[in-house]
C-alpha positions as CSV (number, residue, x, y, z in Angstrom):
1,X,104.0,82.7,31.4
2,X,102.4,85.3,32.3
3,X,100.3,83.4,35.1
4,X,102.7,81.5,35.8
5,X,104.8,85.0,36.8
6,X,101.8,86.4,38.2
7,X,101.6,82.5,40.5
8,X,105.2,83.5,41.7
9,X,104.4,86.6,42.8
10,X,101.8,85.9,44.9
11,X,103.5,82.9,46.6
12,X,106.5,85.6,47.2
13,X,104.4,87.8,48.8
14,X,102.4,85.5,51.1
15,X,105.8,83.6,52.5
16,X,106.9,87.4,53.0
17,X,103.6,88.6,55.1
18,X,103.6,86.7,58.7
19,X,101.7,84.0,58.9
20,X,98.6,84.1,61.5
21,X,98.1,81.2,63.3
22,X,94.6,79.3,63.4
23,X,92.3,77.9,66.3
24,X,91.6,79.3,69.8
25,X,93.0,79.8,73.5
26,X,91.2,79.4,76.3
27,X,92.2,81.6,79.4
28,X,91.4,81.3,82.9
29,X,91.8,83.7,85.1
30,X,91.2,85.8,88.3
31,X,88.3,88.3,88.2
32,X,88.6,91.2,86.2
33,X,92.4,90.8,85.8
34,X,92.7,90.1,81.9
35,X,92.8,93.5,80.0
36,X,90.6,93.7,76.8
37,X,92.7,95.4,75.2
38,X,96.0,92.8,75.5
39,X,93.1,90.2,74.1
40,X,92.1,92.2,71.4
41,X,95.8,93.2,69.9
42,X,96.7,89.3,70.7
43,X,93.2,88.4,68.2
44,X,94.6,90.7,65.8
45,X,98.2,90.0,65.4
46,X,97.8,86.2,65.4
47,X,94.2,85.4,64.3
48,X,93.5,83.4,67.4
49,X,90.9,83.6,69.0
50,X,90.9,84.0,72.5
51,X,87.8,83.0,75.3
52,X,88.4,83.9,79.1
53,X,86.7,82.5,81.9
54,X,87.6,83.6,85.9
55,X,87.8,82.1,89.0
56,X,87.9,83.7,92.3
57,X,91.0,82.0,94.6
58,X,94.1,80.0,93.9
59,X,91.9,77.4,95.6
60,X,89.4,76.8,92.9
61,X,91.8,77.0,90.0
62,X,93.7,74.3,91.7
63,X,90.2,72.3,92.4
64,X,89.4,72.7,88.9
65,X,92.6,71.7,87.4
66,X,92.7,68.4,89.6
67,X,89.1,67.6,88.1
68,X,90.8,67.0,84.8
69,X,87.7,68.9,83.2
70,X,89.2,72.2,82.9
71,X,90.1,72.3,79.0
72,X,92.0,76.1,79.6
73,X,95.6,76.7,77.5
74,X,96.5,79.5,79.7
75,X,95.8,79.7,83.7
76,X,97.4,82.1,86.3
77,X,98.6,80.7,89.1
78,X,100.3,83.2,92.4
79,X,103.7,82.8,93.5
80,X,102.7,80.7,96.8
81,X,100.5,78.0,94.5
82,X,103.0,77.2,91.5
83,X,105.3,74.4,93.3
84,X,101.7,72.7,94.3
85,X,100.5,72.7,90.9
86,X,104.0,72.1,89.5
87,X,103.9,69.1,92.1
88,X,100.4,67.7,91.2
89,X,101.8,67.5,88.0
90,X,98.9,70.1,86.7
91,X,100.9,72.5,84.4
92,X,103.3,71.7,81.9
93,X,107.0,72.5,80.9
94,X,107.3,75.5,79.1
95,X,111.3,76.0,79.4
96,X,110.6,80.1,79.6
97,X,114.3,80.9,78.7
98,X,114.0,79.4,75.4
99,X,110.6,81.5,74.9
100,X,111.5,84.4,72.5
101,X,110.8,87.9,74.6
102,X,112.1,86.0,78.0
103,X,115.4,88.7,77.8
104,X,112.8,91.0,78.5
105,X,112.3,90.3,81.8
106,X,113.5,92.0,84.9
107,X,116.2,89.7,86.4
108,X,115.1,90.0,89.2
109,X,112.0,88.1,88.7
110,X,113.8,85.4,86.3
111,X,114.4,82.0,88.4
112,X,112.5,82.9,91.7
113,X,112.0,80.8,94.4
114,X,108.8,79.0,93.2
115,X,110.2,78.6,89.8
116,X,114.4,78.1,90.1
117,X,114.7,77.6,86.1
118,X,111.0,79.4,84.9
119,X,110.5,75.9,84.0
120,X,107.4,76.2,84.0
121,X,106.0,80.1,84.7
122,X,107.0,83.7,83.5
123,X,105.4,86.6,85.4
124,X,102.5,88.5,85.2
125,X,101.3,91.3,87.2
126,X,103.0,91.5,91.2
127,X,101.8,93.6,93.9
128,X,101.3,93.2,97.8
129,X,97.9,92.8,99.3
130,X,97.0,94.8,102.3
131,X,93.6,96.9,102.6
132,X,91.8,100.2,101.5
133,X,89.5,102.3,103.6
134,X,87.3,105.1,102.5
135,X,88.4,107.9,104.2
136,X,85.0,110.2,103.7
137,X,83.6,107.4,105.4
138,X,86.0,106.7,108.3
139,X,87.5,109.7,110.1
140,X,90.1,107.5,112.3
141,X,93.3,106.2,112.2
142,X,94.1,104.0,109.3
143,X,98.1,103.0,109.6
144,X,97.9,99.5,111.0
145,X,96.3,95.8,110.1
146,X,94.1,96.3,113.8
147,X,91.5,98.7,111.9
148,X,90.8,95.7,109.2
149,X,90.8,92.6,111.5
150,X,89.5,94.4,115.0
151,X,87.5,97.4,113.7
152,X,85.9,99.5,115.6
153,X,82.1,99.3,116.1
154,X,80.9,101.8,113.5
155,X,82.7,99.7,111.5
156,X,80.0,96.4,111.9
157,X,78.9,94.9,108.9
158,X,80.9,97.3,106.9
159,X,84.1,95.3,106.3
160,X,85.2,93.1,103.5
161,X,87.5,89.9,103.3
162,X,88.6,87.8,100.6
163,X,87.1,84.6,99.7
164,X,90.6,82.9,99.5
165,X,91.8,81.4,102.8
166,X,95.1,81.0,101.7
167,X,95.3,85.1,101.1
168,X,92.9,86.0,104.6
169,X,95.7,83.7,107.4
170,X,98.6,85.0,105.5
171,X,97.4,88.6,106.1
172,X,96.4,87.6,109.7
173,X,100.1,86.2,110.3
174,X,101.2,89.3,109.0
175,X,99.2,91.2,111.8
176,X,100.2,89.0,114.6
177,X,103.9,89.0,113.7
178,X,103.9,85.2,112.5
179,X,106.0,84.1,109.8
180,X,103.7,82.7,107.1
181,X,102.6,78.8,106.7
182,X,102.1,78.5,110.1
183,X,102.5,74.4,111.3
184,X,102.2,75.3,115.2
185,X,98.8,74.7,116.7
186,X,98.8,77.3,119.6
187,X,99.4,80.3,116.9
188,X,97.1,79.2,114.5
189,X,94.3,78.9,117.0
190,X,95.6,82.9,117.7
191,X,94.6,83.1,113.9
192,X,91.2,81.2,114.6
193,X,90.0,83.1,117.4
194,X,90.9,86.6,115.6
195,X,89.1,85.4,112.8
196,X,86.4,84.4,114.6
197,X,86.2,87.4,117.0
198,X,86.6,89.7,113.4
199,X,83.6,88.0,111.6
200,X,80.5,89.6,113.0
201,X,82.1,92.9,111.5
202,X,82.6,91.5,108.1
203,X,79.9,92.4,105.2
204,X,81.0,90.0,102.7
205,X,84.0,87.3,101.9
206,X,84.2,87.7,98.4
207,X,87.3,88.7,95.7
208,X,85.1,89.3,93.4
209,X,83.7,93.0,93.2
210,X,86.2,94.4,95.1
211,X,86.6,98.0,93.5
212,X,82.8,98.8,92.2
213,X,82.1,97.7,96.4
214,X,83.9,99.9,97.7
215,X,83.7,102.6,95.1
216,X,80.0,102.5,96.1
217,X,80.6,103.0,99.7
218,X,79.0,99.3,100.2
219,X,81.9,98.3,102.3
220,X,84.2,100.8,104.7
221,X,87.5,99.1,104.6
222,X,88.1,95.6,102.6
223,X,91.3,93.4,102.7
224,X,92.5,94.8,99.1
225,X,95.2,94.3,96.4
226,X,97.3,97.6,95.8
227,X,96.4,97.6,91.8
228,X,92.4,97.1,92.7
229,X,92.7,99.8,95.0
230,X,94.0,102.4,92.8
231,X,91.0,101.5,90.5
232,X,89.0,101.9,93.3
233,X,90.6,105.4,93.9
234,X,90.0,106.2,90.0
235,X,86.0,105.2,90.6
236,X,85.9,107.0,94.2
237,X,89.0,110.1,95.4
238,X,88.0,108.9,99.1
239,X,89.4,105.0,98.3
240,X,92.8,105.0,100.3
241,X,95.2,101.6,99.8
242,X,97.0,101.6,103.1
243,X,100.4,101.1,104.0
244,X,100.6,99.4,107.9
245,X,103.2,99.4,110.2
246,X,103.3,95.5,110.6
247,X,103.7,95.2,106.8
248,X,101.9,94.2,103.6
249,X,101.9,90.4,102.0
250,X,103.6,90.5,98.3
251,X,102.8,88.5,95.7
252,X,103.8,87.7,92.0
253,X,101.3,85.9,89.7
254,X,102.4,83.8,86.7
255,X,101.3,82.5,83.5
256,X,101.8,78.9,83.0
257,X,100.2,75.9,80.3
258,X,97.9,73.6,82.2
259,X,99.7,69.7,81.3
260,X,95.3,69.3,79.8
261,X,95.9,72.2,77.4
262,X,94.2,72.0,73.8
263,X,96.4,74.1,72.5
264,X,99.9,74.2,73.7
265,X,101.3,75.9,70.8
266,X,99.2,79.0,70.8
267,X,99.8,78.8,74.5
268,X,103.6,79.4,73.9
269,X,102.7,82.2,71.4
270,X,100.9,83.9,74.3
271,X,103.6,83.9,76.7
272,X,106.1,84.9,73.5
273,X,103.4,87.9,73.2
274,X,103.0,88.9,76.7
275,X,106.8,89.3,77.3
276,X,107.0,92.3,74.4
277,X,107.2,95.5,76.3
278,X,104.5,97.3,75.1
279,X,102.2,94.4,75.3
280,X,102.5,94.1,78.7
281,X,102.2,97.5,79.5
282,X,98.6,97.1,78.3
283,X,97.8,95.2,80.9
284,X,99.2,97.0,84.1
285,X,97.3,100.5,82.3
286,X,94.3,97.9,82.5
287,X,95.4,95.9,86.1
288,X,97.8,99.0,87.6
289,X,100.0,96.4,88.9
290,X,103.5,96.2,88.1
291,X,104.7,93.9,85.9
292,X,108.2,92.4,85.0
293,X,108.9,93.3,81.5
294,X,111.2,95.9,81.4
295,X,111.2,98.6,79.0
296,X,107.3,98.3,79.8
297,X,106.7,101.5,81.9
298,X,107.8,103.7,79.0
299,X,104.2,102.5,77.5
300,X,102.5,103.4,80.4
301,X,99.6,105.8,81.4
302,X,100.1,109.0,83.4
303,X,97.8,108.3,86.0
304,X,100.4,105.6,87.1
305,X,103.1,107.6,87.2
306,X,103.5,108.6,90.7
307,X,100.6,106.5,91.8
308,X,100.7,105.6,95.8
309,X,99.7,102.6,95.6
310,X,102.5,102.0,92.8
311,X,105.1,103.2,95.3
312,X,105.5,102.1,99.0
313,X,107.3,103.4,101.7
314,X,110.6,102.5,101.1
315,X,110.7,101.0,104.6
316,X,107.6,98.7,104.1
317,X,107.8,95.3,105.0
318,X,106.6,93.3,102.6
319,X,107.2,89.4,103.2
320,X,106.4,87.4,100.3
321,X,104.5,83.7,101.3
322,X,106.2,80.9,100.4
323,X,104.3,77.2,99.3
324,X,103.0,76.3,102.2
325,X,103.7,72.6,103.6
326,X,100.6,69.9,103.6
327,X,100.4,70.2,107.4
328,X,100.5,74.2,107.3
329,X,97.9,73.9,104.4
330,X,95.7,71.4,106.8
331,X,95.5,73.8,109.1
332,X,94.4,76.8,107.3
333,X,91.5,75.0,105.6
334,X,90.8,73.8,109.2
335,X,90.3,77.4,110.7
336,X,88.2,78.4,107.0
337,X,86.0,75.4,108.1
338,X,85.3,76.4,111.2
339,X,85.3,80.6,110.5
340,X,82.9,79.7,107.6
341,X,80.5,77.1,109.7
């Protein structure tokens, strides 16, 4: 009897302790944007184990997807890309409102344009992209898109673009006061040639290395994200994320199930995991981008409190870029061709 009692007792107290789940999940993701600390607390409060990999544009996560080779559970894909991918029929329905923690989320990121239902996405980190300039190196006027895209010449060799072309022409559209996704000719050979006339100034197209670049002082002013550039800042007090008068490009990125995922299931616990308040907020102290969880700034560090590149003019223009049609999206990889031939 007594074993039997002491059998009893042990079954009561394992169906009372939460079960941890079993197996991996395989995360892709942008440079330096996953916060070790989010990993590490997810390994620990459901015993799976977690690998991540990174990529350096929404261009080669959707190239690798479409190669059917990927093998990821969890890829995050920007605001501009997800009806592409939803299209392709790359990432799988995840019904987000039925996902416990989804009530978390700021309404006014629930059923955005790219993703009317969350069907298939939640939100991750948002920002705008624009560019930062080290101001112990530069001395002049930094308050509009013409120092990044026609520098002056002290500034040769000593700028820095992304690697994406999709972020680059939207940022150039921005500066020459063209709506985004562009399907006229005659303006995107304007993009072309400023492109073109811009490159002989440019050090390196590359979104990887962003903040240790410019921390360094290996690059002047570089085409930046607002969160990199207050990381930047925290490695260099010169680093300044500017605000110009033409505007800045916003963005959202999401977290959404590739339809080749391994493991679906621990997937869905990820997205269940990142939508908790103070899990979140792990990864904005890590990314210092915003995030849509509310509730989540409570758990946030004092450096961001305040933060400039947190807080925009309140008469910024920020224009967020829509999926861009298969002609606009011709176009754009024609002018990359020819600016990177």
């Amino acid at each position: 009897m007594k074993r039997l009692a002491a059998a009893l007792l042990l079954s009561a107290l394992w169906a009372a302790t939460p079960a941890k789940a079993e197996g991996d999940l395989f995360i892709y993701n942008w440079t330096d944007y996953t916060a070790p600390e989010l990993v590490a607390k997810f390994e620990k409060d459901t015993g799976i184990k977690v690998t991540v990999d990174t990529y350096d544009s929404n261009e080669t996560l959707l190239a690798k997807l479409k190669s059917g080779s990927a093998g990821y559970d969890i890829v995050i894909v920007s605001s501009d890309f997800v009806e592409i991918f939803a299209k392709e029929g790359l990432i799988a329905k995840v019904d987000a409102p039925k996902i416990d923690g989804y009530a978390n989320l700021d309404p006014r990121w629930t059923k955005p344009v790219w993703d009317r239902e969350n069907a298939y996405t939640i939100p991750w980190n948002w920002g705008t992209t624009s560019y930062s300039v080290n101001t112990d190196a530069y001395k002049g006027p930094a308050d509009s898109l013409k120092l990044l895209f026609e520098p002056p010449e002290e500034l040769k060799g000593k700028v820095g673009m992304f690697s994406s072309p999709s972020e680059v022409i939207s940022l150039a559209e921005r500066y020459l006061d063209m709506e985004p996704c562009q399907t006229d000719t005659a303006n995107m050979k304007k993009v072309q040639d400023l492109l073109l006339a811009q490159a002989p100034f440019v050090k390196v197209y590359n979104s990887d290395g962003i903040i240790e670049r410019q921390a360094t002082g290996e690059t002047v002013v570089h085409q930046q994200w607002n969160g990199a550039a207050m990381r930047s800042r925290e490695l260099n007090p010169a680093i300044k994320y500017v605000y110009p008068k033409e505007g800045v490009v916003g963005w959202m990125d999401n977290v959404a199930v590739p339809a080749t995922a391994k493991n679906p299931e621990n997937a869905k616990k990820f997205l269940s995991f990142i939508m908790q308040p103070e899990n979140m907020a792990l990864q904005s102290n890590f990314t210092k981008y915003s995030n849509a969880v509310m509730g989540s700034e409570k758990f946030f560090e004092k450096s961001m409190q305040g933060a400039p590149e947190l807080n925009p003019p309140a008469d910024l223009k920020v224009v967020f870029t829509p999926a861009c049609s298969e002609a606009a999206t011709k176009l754009m990889d024609r002018v990359w061709t020819r600016l990177k031939t």
